[in-house]
C-alpha positions as semicolon CSV with decimal commas, in nm:
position;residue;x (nm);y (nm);z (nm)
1;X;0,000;0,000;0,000
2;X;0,092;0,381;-0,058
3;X;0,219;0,602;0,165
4;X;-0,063;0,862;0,278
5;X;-0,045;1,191;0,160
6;X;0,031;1,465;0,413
7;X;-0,086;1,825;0,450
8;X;0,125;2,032;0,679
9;X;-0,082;2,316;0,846
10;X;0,150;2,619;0,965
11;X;-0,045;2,892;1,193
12;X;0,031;3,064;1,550
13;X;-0,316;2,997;1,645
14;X;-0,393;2,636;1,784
15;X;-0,796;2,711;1,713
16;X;-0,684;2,790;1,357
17;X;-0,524;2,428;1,321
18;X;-0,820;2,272;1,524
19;X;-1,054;2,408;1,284
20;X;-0,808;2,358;0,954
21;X;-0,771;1,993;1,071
22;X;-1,155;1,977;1,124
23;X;-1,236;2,133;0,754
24;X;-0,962;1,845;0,615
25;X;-1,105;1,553;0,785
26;X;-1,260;1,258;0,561
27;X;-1,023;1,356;0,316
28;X;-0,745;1,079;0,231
29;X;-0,489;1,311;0,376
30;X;-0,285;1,298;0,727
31;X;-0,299;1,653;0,883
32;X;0,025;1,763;1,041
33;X;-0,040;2,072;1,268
34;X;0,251;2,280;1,384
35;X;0,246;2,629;1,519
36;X;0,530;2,798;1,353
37;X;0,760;2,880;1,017
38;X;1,025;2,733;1,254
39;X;0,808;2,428;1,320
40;X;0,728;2,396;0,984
41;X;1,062;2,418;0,850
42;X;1,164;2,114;1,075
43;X;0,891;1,902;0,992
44;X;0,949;1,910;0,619
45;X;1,325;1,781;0,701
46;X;1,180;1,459;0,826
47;X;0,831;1,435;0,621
48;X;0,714;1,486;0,224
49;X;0,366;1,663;0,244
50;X;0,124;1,696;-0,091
51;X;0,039;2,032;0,018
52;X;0,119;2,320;0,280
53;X;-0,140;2,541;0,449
54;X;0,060;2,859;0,575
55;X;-0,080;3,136;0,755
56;X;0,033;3,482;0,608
57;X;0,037;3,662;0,921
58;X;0,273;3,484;1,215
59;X;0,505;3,639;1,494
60;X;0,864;3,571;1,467
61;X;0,929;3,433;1,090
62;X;0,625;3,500;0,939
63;X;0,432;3,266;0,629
64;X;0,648;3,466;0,339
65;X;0,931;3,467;0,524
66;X;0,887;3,040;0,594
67;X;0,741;3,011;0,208
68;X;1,117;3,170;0,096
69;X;1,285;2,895;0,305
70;X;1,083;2,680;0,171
71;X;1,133;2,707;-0,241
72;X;1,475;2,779;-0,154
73;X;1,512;2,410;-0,043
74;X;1,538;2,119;-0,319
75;X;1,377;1,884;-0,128
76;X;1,080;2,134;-0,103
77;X;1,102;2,332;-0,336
78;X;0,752;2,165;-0,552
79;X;0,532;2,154;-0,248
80;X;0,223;2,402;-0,340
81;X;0,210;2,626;-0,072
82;X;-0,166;2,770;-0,017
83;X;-0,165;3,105;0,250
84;X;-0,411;3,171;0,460
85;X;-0,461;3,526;0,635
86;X;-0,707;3,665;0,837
87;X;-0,525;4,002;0,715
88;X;-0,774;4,241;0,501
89;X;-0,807;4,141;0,099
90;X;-0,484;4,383;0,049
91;X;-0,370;4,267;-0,312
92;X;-0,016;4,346;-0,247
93;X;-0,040;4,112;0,021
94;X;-0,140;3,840;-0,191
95;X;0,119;3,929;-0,447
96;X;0,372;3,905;-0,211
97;X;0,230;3,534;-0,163
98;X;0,280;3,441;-0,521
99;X;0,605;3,659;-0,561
100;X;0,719;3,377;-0,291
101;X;0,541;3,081;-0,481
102;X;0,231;3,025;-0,334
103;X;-0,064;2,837;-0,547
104;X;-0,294;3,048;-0,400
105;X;-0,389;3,320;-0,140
106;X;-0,710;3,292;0,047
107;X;-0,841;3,526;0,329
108;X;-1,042;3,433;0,604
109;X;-1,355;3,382;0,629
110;X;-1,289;3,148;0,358
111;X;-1,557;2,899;0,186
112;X;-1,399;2,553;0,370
113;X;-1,548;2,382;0,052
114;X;-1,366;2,574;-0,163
115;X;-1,057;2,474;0,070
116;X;-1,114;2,165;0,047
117;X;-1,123;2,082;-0,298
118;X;-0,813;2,304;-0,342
119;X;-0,656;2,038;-0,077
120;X;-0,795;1,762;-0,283
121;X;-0,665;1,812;-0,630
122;X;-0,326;1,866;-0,480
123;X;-0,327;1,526;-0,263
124;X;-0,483;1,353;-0,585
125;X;-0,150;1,493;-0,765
126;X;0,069;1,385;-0,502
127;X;-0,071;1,065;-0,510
128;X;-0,039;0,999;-0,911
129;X;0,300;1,157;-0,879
130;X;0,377;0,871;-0,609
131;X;0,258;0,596;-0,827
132;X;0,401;0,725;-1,117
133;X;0,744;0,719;-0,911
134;X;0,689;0,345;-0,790
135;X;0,593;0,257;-1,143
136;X;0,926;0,400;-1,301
137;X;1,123;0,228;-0,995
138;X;0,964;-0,139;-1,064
139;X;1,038;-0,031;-1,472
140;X;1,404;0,056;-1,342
141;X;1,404;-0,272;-1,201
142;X;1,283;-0,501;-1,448
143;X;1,508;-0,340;-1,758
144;X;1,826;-0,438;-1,523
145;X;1,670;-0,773;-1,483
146;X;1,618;-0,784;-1,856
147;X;2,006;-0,663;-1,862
148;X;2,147;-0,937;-1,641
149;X;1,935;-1,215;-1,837
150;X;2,088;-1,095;-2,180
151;X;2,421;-1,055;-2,043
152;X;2,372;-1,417;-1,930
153;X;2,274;-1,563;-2,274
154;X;2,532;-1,352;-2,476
155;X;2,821;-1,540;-2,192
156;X;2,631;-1,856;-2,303
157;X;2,678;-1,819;-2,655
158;X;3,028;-1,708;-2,659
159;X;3,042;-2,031;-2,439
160;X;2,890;-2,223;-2,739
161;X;3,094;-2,052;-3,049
162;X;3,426;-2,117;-2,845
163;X;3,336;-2,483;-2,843
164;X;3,550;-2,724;-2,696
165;X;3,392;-3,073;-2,505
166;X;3,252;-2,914;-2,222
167;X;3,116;-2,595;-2,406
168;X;2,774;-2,721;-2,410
169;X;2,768;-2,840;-2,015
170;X;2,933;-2,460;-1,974
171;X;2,644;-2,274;-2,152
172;X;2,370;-2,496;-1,994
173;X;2,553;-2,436;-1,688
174;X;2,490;-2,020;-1,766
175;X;2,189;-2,075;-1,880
176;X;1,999;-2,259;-1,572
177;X;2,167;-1,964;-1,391
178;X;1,961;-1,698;-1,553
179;X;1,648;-1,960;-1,568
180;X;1,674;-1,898;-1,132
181;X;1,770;-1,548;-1,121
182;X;2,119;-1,626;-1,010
């Protein structure tokens, strides 16, 4: 079975996360709630997340401020970042979101439908992107098996064309090697 995508939601306010994790639930995503750009910034060294719920407005290192750190890391670099403000619908506010690389900028009170199936297209990408990854690996895989069996016929028939008594004992020999995988 898959690993379960993960949404990591970033805000100051532990009522904000309650009701974030709340709007999220039944959704085939695990909610990770932490309560800084700090926080969040350790918790995407240890886990992959689908999607990142940031609140704009935070004390200390703020949600552009974290969102920089963010795209500035490889590892994290692709994780759609969606912000979150209570702060009034200022547009250069929400500029300064995307300028940072935020998908998208939503003010509170926000529709939590609308969030929702924001959330939900991005876990249903993270999730194709996952299976696409385990379906290259297992192709990866069988094209080196594919490798080692050809590699094991062509050592047969060299086997064969050098002749000799025991050539044909020596290629079988090869052969019943790549027959078990050996």
């Amino acid at each position: 079975m898959a690993e379960r995508a993960k949404a990591l939601l970033v805000d100051d306010r532990r009522d904000n996360l309650l009701a974030l994790e709340a709007i999220l639930q039944g959704l085939p995503v695990q909610c990770v709630a932490v309560e800084s750009g700090e926080a969040a910034l350790k918790q995407l060294l240890v886990d992959d997340f689908a999607v990142i719920l940031l609140d704009a407005q935070m004390p200390n290192m703020d949600g552009f401020e974290t969102a920089g750190h963010i795209k500035r890391r490889e590892r994290t670099r692709h994780v759609p970042i969606l912000f979150l403000t209570a702060a009034d619908r200022d547009a250069q506010l929400a500029l300064r979101g995307y300028a940072v690389g935020a998908v998208d900028y939503l003010t509170k009170p926000f529709d939590p439908w609308v969030l929702r199936a924001k959330v939900s297209v991005f876990v249903e990408l993270w999730t194709k992107n996952q299976q696409l990854k385990a379906q290259s690996e297992a192709n990866r895989e069988r094209d080196a098996q594919w490798q080692r069996l050809t590699d094991l016929v062509d050592e047969a028939t060299r086997t064969l064309r050098a002749g000799g008594s025991s050539a044909a004992a020596e290629a079988l020999e090869i052969l019943e090697k790549a027959r078990w995988g050996v």
